[in-house]
Structure formats: structure tokens, C-alpha cells
MIDOSE-1310 file (N, C-alpha, C; in nm, 2 decimals, decimal comma, always signed):
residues 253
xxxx	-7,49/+1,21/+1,71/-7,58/+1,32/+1,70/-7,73/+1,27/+1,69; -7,82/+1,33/+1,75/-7,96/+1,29/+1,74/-8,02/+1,38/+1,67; -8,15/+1,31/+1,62/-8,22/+1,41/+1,53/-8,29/+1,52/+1,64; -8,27/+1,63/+1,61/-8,33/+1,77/+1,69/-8,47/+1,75/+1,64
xxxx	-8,53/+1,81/+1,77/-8,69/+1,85/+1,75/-8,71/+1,92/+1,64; -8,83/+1,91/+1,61/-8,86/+2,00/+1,44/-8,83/+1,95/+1,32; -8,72/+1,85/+1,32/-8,64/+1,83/+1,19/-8,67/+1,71/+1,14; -8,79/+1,71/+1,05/-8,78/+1,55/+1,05/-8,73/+1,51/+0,92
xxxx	-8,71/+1,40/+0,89/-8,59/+1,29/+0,83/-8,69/+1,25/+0,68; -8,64/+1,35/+0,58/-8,70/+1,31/+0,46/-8,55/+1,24/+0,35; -8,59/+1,12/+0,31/-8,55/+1,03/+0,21/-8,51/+1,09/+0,10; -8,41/+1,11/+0,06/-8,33/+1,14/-0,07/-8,31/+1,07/-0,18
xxxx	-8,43/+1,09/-0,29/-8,38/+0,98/-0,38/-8,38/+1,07/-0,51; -8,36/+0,97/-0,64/-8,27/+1,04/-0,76/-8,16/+0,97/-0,76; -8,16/+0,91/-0,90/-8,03/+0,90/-0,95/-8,01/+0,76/-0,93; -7,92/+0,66/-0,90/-7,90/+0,46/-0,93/-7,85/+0,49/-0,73
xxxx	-7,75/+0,53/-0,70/-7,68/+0,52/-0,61/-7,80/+0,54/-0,40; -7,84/+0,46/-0,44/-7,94/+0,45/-0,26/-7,89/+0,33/-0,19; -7,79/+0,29/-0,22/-7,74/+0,21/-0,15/-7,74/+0,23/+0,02; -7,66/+0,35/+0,00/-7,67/+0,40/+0,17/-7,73/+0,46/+0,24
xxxx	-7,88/+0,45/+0,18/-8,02/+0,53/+0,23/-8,02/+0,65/+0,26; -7,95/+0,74/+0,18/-7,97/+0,90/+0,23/-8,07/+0,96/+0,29; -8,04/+1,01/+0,41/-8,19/+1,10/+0,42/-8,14/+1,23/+0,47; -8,18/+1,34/+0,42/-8,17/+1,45/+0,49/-8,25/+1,53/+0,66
xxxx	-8,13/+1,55/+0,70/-8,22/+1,55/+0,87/-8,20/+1,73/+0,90; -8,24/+1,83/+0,92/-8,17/+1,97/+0,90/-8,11/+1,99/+0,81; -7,98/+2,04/+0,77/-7,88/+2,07/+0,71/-7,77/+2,00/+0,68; -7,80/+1,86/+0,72/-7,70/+1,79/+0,72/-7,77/+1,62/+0,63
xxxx	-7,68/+1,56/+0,60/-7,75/+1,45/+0,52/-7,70/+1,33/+0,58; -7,74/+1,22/+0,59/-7,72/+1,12/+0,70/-7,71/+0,99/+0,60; -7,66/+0,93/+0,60/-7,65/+0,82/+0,53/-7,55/+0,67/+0,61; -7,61/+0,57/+0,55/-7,49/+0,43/+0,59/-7,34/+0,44/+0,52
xxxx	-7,27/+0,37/+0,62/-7,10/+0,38/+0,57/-7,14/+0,29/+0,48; -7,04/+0,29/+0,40/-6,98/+0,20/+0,30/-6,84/+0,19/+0,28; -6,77/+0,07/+0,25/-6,62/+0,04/+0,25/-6,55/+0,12/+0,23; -6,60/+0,21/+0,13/-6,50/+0,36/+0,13/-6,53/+0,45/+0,21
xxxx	-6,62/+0,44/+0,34/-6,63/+0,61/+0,41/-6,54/+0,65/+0,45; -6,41/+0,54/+0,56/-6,31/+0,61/+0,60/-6,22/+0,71/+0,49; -6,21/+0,67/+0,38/-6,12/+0,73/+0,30/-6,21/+0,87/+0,29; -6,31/+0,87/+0,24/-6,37/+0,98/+0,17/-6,40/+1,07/+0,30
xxxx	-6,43/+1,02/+0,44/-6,41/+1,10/+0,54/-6,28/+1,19/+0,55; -6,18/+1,12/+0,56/-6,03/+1,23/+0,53/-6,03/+1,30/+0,43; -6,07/+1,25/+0,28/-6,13/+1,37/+0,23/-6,15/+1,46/+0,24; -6,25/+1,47/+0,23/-6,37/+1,58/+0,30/-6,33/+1,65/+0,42
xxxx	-6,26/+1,59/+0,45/-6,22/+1,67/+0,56/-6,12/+1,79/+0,53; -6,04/+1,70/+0,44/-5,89/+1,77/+0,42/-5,95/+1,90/+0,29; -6,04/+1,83/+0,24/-6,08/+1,97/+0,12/-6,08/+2,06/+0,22; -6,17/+2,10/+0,32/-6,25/+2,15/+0,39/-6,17/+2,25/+0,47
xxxx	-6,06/+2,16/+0,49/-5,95/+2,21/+0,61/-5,84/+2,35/+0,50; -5,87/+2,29/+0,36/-5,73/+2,34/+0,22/-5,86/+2,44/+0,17; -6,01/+2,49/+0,26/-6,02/+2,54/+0,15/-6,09/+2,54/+0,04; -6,13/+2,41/+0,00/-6,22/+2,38/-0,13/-6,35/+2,43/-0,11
xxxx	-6,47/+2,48/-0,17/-6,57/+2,53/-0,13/-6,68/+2,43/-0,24; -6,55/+2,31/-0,30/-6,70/+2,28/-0,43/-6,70/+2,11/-0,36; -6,71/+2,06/-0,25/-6,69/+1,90/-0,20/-6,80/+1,96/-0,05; -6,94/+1,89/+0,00/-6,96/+1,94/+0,14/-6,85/+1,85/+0,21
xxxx	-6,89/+1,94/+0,35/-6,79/+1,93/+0,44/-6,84/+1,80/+0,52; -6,77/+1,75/+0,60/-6,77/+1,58/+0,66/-6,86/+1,64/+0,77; -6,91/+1,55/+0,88/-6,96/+1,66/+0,96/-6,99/+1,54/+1,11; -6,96/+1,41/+1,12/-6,94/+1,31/+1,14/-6,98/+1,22/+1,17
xxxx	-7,04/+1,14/+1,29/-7,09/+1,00/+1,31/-7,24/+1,03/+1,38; -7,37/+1,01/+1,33/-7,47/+1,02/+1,41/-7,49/+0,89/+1,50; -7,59/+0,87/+1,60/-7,60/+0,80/+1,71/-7,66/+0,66/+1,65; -7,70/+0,67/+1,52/-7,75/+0,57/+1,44/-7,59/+0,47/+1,36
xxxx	-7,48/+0,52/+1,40/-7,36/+0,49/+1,28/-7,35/+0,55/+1,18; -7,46/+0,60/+1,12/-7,44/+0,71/+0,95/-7,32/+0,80/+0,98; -7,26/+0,82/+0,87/-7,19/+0,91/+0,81/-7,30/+1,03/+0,81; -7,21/+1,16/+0,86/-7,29/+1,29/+0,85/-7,21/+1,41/+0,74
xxxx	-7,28/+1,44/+0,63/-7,21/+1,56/+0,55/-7,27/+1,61/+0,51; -7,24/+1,76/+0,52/-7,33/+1,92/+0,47/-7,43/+1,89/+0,35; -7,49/+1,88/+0,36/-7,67/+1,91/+0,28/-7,63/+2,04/+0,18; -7,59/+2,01/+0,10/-7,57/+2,18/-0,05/-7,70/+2,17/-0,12
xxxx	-7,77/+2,31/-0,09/-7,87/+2,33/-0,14/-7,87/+2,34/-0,31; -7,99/+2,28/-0,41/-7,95/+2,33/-0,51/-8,00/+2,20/-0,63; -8,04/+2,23/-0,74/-8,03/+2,15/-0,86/-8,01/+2,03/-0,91; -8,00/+1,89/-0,85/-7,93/+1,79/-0,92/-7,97/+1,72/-1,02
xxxx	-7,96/+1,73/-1,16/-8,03/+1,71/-1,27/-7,99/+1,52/-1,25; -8,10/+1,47/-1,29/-8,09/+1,30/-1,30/-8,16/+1,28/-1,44; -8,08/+1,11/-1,53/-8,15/+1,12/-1,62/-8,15/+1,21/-1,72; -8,31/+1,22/-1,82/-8,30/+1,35/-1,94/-8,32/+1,49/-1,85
xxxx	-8,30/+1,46/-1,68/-8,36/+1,63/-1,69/-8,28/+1,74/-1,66; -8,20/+1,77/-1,76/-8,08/+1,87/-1,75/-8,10/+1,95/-1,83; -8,16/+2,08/-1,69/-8,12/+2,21/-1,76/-8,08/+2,22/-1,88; -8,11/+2,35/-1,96/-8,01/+2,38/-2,13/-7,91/+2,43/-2,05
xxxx	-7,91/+2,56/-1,94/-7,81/+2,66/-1,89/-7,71/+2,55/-1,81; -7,71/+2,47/-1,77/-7,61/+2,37/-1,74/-7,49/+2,28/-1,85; -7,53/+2,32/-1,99/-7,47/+2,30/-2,07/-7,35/+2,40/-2,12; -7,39/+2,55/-2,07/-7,32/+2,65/-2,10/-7,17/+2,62/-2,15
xxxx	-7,08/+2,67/-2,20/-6,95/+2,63/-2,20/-6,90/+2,72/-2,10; -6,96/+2,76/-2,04/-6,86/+2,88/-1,94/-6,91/+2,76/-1,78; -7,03/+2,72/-1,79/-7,06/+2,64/-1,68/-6,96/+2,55/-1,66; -6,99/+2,47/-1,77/-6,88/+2,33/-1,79/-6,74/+2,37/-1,78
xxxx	-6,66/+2,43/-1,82/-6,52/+2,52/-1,82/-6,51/+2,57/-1,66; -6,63/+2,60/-1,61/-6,61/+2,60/-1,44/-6,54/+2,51/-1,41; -6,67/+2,39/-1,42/-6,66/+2,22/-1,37/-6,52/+2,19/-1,38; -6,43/+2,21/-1,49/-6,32/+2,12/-1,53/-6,24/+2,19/-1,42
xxxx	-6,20/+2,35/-1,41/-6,18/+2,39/-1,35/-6,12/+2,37/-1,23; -6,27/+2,37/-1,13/-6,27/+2,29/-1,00/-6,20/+2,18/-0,99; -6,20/+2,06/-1,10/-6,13/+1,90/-1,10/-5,99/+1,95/-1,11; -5,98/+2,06/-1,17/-5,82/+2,06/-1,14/-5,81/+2,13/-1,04
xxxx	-5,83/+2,24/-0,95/-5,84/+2,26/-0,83/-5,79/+2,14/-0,73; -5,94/+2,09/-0,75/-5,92/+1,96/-0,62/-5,77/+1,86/-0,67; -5,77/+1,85/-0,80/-5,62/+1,74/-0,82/-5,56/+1,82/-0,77; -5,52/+1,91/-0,79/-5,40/+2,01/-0,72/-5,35/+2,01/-0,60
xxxx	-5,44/+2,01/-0,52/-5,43/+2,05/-0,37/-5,45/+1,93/-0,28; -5,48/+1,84/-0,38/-5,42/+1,65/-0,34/-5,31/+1,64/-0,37; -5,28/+1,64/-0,50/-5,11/+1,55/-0,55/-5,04/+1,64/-0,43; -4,96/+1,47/-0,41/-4,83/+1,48/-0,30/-4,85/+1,45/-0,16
xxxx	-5,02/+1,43/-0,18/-5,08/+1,44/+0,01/-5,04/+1,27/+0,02; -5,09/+1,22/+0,13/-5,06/+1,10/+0,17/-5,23/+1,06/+0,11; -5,30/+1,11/+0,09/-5,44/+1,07/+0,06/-5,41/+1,03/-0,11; -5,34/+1,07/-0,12/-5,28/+1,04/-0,31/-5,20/+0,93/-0,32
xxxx	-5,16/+0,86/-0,20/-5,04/+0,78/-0,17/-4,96/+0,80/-0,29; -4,90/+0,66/-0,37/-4,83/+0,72/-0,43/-4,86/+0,75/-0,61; -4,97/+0,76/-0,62/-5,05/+0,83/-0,76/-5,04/+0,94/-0,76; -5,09/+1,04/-0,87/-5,06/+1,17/-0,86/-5,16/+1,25/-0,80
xxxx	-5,24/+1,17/-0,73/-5,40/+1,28/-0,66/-5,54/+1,21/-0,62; -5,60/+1,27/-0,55/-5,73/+1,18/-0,54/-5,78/+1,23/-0,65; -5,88/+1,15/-0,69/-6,00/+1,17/-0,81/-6,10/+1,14/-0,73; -6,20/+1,18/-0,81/-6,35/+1,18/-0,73/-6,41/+1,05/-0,78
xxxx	-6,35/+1,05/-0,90/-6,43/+0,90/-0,94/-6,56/+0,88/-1,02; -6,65/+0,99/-1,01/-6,75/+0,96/-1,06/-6,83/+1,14/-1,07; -6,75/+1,13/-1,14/-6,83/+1,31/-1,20/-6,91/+1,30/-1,29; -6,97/+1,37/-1,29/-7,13/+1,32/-1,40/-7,21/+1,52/-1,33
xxxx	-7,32/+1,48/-1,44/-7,42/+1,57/-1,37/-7,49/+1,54/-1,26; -7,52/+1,39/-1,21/-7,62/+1,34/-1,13/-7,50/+1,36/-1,01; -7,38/+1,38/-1,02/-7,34/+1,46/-0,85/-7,26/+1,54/-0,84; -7,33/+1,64/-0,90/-7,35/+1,78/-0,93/-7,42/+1,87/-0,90
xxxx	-7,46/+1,99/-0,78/-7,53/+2,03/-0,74/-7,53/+2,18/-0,83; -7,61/+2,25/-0,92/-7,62/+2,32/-0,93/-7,72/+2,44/-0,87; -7,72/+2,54/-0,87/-7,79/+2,69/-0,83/-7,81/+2,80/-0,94; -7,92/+2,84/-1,02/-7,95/+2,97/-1,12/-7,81/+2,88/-1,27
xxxx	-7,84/+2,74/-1,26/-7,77/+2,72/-1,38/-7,64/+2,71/-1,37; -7,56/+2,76/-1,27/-7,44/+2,73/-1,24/-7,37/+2,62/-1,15; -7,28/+2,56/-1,15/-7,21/+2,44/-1,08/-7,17/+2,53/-0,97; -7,20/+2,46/-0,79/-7,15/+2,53/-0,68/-7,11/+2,41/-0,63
xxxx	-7,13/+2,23/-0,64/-7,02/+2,12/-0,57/-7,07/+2,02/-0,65; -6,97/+1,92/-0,57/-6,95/+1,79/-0,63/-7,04/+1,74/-0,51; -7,11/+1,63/-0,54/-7,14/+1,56/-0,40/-7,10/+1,40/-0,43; -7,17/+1,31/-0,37/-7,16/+1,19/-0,37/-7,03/+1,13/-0,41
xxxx	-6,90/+1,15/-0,33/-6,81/+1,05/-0,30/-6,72/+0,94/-0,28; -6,82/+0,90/-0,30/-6,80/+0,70/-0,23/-6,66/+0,68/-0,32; -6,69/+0,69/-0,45/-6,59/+0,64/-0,56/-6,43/+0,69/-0,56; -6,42/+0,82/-0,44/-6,28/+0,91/-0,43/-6,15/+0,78/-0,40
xxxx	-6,09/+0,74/-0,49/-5,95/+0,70/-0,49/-5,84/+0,80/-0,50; -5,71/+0,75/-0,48/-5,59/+0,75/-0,55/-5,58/+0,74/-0,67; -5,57/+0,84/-0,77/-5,55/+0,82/-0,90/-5,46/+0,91/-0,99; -5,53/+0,87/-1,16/-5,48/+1,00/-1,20/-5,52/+1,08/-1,27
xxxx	-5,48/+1,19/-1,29/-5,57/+1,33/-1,33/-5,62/+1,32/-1,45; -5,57/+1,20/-1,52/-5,68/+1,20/-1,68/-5,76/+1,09/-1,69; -5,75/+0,99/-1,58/-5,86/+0,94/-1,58/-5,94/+1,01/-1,51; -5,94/+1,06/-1,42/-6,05/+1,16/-1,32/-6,12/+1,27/-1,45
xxxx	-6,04/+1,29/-1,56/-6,10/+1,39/-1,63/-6,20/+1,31/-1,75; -6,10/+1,18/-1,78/-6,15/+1,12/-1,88/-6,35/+1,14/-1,88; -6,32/+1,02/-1,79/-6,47/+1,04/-1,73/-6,56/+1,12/-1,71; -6,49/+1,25/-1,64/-6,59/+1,35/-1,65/-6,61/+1,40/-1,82
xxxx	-6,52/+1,41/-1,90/-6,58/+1,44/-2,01/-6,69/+1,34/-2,10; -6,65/+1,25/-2,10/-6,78/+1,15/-2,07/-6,89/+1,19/-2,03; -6,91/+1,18/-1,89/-7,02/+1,26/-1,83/-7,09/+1,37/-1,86; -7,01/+1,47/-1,85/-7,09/+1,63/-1,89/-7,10/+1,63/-2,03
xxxx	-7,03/+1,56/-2,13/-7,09/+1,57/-2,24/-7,15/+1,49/-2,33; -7,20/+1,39/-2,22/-7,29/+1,26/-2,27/-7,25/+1,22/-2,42; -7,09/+1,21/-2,40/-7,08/+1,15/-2,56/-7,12/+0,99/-2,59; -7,16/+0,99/-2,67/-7,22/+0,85/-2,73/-7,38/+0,83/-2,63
xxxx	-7,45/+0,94/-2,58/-7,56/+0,93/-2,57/-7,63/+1,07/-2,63; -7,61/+1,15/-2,66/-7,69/+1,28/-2,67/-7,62/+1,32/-2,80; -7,71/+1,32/-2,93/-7,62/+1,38/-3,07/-7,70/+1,53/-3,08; -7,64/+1,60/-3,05/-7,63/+1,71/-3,12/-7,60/+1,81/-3,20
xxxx	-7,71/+1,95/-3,25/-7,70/+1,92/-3,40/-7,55/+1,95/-3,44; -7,50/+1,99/-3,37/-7,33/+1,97/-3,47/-7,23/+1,83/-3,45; -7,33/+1,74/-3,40/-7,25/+1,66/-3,44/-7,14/+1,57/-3,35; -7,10/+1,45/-3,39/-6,92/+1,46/-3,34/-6,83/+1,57/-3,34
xxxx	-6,83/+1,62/-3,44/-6,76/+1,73/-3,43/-6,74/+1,82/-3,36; -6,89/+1,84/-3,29/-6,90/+1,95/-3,21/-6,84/+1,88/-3,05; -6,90/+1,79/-3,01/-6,85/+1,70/-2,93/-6,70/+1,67/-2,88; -6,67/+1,72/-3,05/-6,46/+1,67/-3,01/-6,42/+1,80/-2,98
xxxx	-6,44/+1,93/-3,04/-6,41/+2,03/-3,00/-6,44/+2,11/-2,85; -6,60/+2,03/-2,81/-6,58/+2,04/-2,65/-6,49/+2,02/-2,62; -6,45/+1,84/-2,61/-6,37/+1,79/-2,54/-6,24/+1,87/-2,54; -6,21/+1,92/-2,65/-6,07/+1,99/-2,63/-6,10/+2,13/-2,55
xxxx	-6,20/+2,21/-2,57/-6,19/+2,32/-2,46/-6,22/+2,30/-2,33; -6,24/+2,17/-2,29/-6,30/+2,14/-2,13/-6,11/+2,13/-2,12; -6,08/+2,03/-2,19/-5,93/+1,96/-2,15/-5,87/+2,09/-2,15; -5,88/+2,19/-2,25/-5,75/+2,33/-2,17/-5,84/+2,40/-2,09
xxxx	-5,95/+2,41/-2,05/-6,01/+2,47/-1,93/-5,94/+2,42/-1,78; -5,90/+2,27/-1,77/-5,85/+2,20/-1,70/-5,71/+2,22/-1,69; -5,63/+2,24/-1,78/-5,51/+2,26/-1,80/-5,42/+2,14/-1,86; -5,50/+2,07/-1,92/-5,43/+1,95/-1,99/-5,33/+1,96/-2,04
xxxx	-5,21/+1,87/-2,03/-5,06/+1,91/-2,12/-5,09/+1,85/-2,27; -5,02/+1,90/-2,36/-5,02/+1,84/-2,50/-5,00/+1,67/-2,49; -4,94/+1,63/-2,40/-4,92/+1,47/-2,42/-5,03/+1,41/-2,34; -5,10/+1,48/-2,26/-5,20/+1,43/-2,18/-5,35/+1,42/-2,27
xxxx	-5,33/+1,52/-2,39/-5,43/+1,50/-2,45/-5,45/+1,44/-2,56; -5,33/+1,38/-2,60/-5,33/+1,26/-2,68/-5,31/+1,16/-2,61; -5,35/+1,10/-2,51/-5,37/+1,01/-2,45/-5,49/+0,98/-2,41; -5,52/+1,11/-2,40/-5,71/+1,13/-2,32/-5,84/+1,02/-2,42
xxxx	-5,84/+1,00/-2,51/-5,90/+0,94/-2,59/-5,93/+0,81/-2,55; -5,77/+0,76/-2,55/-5,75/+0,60/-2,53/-5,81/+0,57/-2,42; -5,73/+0,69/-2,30/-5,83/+0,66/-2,16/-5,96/+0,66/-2,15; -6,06/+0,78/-2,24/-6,23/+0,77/-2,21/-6,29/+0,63/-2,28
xxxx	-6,22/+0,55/-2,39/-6,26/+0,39/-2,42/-6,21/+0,33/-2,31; -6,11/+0,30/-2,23/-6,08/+0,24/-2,11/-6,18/+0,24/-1,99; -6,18/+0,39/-1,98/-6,30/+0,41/-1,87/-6,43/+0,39/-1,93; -6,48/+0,36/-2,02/-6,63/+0,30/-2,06/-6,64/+0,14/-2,05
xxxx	-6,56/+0,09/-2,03/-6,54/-0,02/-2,05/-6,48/-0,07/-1,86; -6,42/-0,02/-1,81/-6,38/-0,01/-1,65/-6,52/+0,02/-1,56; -6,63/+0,15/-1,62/-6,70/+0,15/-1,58/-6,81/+0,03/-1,55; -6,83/-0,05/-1,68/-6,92/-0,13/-1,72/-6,88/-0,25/-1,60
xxxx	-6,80/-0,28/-1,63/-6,73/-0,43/-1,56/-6,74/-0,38/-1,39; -6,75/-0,24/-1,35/-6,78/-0,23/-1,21/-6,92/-0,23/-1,18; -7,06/-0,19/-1,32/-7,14/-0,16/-1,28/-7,16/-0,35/-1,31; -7,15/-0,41/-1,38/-7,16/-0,56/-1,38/-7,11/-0,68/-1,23
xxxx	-6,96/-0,60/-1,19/-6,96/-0,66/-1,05/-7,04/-0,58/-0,93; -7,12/-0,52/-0,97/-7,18/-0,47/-0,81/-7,30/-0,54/-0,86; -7,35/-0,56/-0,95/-7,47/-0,66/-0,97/-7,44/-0,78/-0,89; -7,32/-0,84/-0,97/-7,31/-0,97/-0,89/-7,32/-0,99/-0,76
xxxx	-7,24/-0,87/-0,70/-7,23/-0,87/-0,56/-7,39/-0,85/-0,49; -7,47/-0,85/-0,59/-7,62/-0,80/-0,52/-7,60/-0,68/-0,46; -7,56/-0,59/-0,51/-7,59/-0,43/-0,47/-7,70/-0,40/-0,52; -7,79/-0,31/-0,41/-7,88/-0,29/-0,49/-7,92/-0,21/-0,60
xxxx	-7,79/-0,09/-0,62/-7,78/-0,04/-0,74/-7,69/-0,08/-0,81; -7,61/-0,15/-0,82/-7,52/-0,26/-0,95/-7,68/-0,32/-1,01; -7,77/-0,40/-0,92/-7,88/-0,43/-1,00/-7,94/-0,35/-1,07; -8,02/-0,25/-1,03/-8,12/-0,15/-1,08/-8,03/-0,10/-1,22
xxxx	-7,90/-0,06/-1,19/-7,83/-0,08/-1,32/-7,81/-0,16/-1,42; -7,83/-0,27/-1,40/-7,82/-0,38/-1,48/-7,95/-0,45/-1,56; -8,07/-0,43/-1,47/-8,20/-0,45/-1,49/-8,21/-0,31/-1,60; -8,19/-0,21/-1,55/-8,17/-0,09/-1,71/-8,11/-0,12/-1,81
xxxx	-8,01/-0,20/-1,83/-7,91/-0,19/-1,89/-7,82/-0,12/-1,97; -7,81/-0,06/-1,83/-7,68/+0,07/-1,79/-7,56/+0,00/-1,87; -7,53/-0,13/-1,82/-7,38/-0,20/-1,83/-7,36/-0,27/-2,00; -7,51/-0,30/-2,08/-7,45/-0,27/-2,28/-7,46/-0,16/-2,27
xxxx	-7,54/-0,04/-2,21/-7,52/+0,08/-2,31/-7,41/+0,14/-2,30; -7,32/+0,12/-2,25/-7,20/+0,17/-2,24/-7,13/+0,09/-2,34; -7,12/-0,03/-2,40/-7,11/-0,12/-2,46/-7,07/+0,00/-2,64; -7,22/+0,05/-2,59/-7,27/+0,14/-2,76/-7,20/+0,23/-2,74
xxxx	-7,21/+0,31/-2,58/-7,11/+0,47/-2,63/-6,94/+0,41/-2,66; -6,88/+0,31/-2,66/-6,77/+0,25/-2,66/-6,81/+0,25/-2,81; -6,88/+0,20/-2,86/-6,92/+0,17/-3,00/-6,87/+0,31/-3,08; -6,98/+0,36/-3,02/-7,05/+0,57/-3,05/-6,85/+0,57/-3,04
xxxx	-6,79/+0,62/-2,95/-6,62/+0,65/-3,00/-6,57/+0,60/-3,07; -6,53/+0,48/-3,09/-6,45/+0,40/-3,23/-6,52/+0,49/-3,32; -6,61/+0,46/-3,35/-6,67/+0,50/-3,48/-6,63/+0,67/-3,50; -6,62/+0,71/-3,37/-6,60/+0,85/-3,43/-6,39/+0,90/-3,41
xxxx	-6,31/+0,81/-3,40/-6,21/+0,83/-3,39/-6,16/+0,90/-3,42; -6,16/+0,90/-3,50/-6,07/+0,99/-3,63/-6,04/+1,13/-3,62; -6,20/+1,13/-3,61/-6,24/+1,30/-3,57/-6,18/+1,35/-3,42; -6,19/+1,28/-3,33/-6,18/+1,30/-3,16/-5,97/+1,26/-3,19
xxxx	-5,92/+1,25/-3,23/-5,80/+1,21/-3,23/-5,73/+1,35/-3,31; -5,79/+1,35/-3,49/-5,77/+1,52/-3,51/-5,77/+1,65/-3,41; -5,90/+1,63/-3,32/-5,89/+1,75/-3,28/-5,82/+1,74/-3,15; -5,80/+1,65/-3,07/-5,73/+1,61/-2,94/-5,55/+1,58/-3,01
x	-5,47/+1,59/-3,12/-5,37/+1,58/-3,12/-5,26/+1,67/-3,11
């Protein structure tokens, strides 16, 4: 695909991840493959084909080699700058929602091989497109494996509720009792959520050691990560949970 008259090619930045030089060209976003595009191409595709309205759609190879996928208009908070109304609990209770949606209509596909579903891998607010305060997709990709539904959740709870970075005035407390209404917004089983715990210290710690090997590898955002030091502070929110166990285990048991 060539770029059409009129449309010219503005650079997409925000957020660690420019590895694959995004640019948006019309309505579509143009970026370099990376070792996972084939996978995340069937993806996207297969949401697309099942349905899903919260992943853009694949859209495919421009004349340059980029990967081509739908441009979702809309909000992407990076950083401190997150909306209050994106906090909402009816927002966030979407979000979980959707993750179970998408597990759903994975487990059993051949894209799940033999785990129980794809996971997106990296849910957060920074690839999250919101509109008037509410969640309308997931974007950015790259990370979609085979997995399983409580690590894909772990994480996101992590993410959307910046535990062990953002104290709020109620506290851990208030923090643990999210966690538990995102986990039944999602449909977590009782044994899944006494497990969930152990898993979000695993995944702060899995995180770190990937954002530490894409340094090494000289990525250029494993660096820029690392030069911030993205890879202790994760170190501390690992810290930030031990310390608050007790409490996150009462209310998750």
C-alpha cells in the first residue's frame, strides 16, 4: 500500500515502546515488524473475524514492509497523565471485562496452542485507547502470547491500579478491595483468586528481568527503560506487595 495523496505520515510517540517507529498515515498506522508480528497478525485478525470490537483490526503489508493496523481514535494516557474518569470503577470493571471476552473466544483456538488462551501481555493504561473517559481498545500487541488467564489478568491489575506506585487516600486497603472487584468483574474462580497474588509478585519480577534483557539486547526501549529505572522500580512495587500481604491475601481469599 502506498501513502495516498493528502495524507501525510505523522510520527507517533508516547509511552517507552518506539521500537517499531509508528507513524500514522490516514486511518491506518504503519509501523516495522517485529519477531512477534506474524503471531499478533493472526490475532488480529481472528478477533476481528470472532467479532471483538476492543483490539484494531490487521489491515496488512505496506510497500515499505510495515505492518498496517486500524488507527482507534482517542485518549492514550502515558506516565502521570491519567484522566480521574478513567479511574472510575465502572471504567475499570469494563476493562477486566473485555480481558475476559478476548480469553474466551481464544481458549481452545490453535492461537492458544496448548495454554488456555492468548493474553495480550501488556495491559496497562499506556495501551489503552480511551474516548469521554471510557475504555473503547486495547492497542499495542507485540507482547500477545499463549498463556494464562491469571497471568494476563495479574498484570493488568498491576497496571490499572498502579499498585506499589500511586497511594491513595484509602490506602492498601482500598487497593486490595479493587483488586477483588476487577477479579469478579472478570469472572475469577475462588481458587484463581488465591493464587492471583502469588502470580502479580511473579509478574513484577518476569517483567523486570524482560525489561533488563531488552536492554542488553540494545533495544532501544529496554534502554530508555533502564536509563529511567523502570527495571528497580519494579524492584520497590515487589517491595510495596510483601509489605502489604496480609491485607491483599485477607481480601483475595
Amino acid at each position: 500500500m502506498t501513502k495516498k495523496p493528502g495524507y501525510a505520515a505523522k510520527p507517533l510517540d508516547g509511552g517507552w515502546g518506539q521500537d517499531n517507529a509508528p507513524e500514522k498515515i490516514g486511518d491506518a498506522v504503519h509501523r516495522e515488524l517485529s519477531e512477534n508480528s506474524d503471531y499478533v497478525h493472526k490475532v488480529l485478525t481472528f478477533l476481528d473475524k470472532s467479532g471483538y470490537k476492543f483490539a484494531p483490526k490487521y489491515l496488512g503489508i505496506d510497500d515499505q514492509s510495515r505492518e498496517m493496523v486500524e488507527y482507534i481514535a482517542g485518549y492514550v494516557p502515558h506516565g502521570q497523565e491519567i484522566p480521574p474518569e478513567t479511574w472510575s470503577l465502572s471504567t475499570m470493571e469494563s476493562i477486566f471485562k473485555r480481558i475476559r471476552d478476548l480469553h474466551d473466544l481464544t481458549a481452545g483456538t490453535e492461537l492458544a496452542d496448548k495454554s488456555e488462551c492468548v493474553c495480550h501481555g501488556d495491559l496497562s493504561y499506556a495501551n489503552t485507547v480511551y474516548r469521554n473517559g471510557k475504555a473503547v481498545a486495547f492497542i499495542d500487541w507485540d507482547w500477545a502470547h499463549p498463556g494464562s488467564r491469571i497471568d494476563d489478568v495479574g498484570y493488568a491489575l498491576l497496571q490499572y491500579l498502579s499498585l506499589g506506585e500511586y497511594e491513595s487516600d484509602g490506602g492498601p486497603e482500598e487497593r486490595a478491595d479493587l483488586t477483588l472487584k476487577l477479579s469478579n468483574a472478570y469472572g475469577l474462580a475462588e481458587e484463581q483468586k488465591r493464587q492471583l497474588f502469588d502470580r502479580m509478585l511473579q509478574s513484577l519480577l518476569s517483567t523486570r528481568d524482560k525489561q533488563l534483557e531488552s536492554a542488553r539486547l540494545g533495544k532501544p526501549s529496554g534502554i530508555r527503560l533502564a536509563e529511567a529505572g523502570v527495571p528497580e522500580h519494579m524492584l520497590k512495587r515487589h517491595k510495596w506487595l510483601k509489605h502489604n500481604e496480609r491485607t491483599f491475601r485477607q481480601v483475595l481469599k
